[in-house]
Every structure is written in structure tokens, then in C-alpha cells.
C-alpha positions in Angstrom: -20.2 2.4 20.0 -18.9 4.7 17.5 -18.0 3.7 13.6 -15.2 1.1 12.7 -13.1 0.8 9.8 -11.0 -1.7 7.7 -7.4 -2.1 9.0 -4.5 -2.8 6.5 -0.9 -3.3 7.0 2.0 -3.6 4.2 5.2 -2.8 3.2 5.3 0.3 0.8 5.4 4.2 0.0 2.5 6.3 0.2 1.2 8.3 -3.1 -0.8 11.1 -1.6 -4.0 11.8 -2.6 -4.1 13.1 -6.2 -7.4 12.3 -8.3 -5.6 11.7 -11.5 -3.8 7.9 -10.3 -7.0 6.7 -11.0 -6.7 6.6 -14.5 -3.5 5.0 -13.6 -4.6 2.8 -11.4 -6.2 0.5 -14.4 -2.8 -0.6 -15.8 -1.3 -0.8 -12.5 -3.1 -3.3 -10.7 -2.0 -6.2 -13.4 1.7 -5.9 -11.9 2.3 -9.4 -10.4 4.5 -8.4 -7.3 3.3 -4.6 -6.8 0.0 -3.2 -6.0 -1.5 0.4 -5.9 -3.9 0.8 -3.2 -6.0 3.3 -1.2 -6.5 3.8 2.4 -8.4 6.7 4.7 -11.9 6.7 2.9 -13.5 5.8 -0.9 -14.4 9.6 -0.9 -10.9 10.8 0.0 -8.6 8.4 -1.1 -5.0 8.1 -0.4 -2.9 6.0 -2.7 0.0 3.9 -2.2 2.1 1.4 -3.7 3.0 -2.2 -1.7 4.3 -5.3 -2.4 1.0 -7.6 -2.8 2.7 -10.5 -0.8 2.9 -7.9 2.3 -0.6 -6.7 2.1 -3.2 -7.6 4.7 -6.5 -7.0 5.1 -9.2 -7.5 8.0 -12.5 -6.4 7.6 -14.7 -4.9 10.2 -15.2 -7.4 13.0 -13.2 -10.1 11.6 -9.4 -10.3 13.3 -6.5 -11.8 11.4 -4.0 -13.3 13.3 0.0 -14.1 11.6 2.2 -16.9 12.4 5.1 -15.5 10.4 3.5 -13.7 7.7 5.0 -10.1 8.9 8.6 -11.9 9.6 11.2 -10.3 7.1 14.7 -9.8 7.4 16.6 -6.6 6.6 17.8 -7.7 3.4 14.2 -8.8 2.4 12.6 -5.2 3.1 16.0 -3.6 1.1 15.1 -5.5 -1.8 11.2 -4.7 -1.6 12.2 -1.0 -1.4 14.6 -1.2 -4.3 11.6 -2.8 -6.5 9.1 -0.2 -5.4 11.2 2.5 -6.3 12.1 0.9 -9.9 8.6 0.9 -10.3 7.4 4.5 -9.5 10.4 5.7 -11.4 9.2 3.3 -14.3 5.6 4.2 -14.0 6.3 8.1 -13.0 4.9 8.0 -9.9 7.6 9.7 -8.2 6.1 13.2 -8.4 3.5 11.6 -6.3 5.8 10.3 -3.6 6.5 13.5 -1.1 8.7 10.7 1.7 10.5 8.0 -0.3 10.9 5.9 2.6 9.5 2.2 1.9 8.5 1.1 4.9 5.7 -0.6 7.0 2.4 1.1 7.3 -0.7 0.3 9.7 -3.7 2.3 7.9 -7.4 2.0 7.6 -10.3 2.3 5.4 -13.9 3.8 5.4 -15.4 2.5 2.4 
């Protein structure tokens, strides 16, 4: 049947996969509208920041279904992206960033 992975979706940038955001990470992940996160695999992570409302997560075998959770308008998504990119510039994370488009992102994860 072959091997299956976590899927997430959200609204973000991606980091890249440099070792040294997980000393980072730590203060990071108190933020109360912004996350860091990882995607691809626990032994090759790639980071990226997303607002935590946007995140979603379904396991292996276990479907989530929306109603309007992915609904956003235009001027929603602009003022994500202007909050994500306040906070890599505040955090210096922007030597991480190598496309600064904020965007929606399908990924998974083989932890």
C-alpha cells in the first residue's frame, strides 16, 4: 500500500530548512496569532511561519472536512501577509525567507 503522511494546509511563508531556527523556535511558538512550523519529515525539517487560525492538520487516516474554515477574502489574506512579514522582519527571519510570497500552502509530514 505504500507509506502515508500527515497533510497540513495554511496560510504562510516557508523558512527553508536551516538547523539553527530551532533554537528559535522556543520563543516563537508563544506568539498568539503566528506560528513556526515544520513540514517534509522530523529528520529533514522544513520550517515555516503561518497564521495559527489558518493551520490545519489531519493525521494519517483521519479526513477533515471545512464548512468555511478556508473562506477568506482578499483583504483578509493582505492583512495576514502584512503581519507575517512584520514578524520575520521583527524576529529576523528574513534571511531565512528565499520567496516572500505569503500564500496558501498544501504540505505533509513524515514524523
Amino acid at each position: 500500500m505504500g507509506v502515508s503522511t500527515d497533510a497540513m494546509i495554511y496560510f504562510g511563508v516557508e523558512l527553508g530548512d536551516e538547523h539553527d531556527l530551532w533554537e528559535k523556535a522556543e520563543e516563537l511558538w508563544e506568539h498568539p496569532e503566528i506560528d513556526l512550523q515544520t513540514h517534509c519529515s522530523s529528520d529533514y525539517p522544513v520550517w515555516f511561519v503561518c497564521i495559527k487560525k489558518s493551520f490545519h492538520l489531519a493525521r494519517r487516516g483521519y479526513p477533515v472536512f471545512f464548512e468555511d474554515e478556508l473562506k477568506t477574502s482578499k483583504e483578509v489574506e493582505e492583512e495576514w501577509s502584512i503581519k507575517l512579514m512584520d514578524f520575520l522582519r521583527e524576529h529576523d527571519l528574513m534571511k531565512y525567507v528565499e520567496n516572500p510570497k505569503c500564500q496558501w500552502t498544501l504540505a505533509s509530514n513524515w514524523s
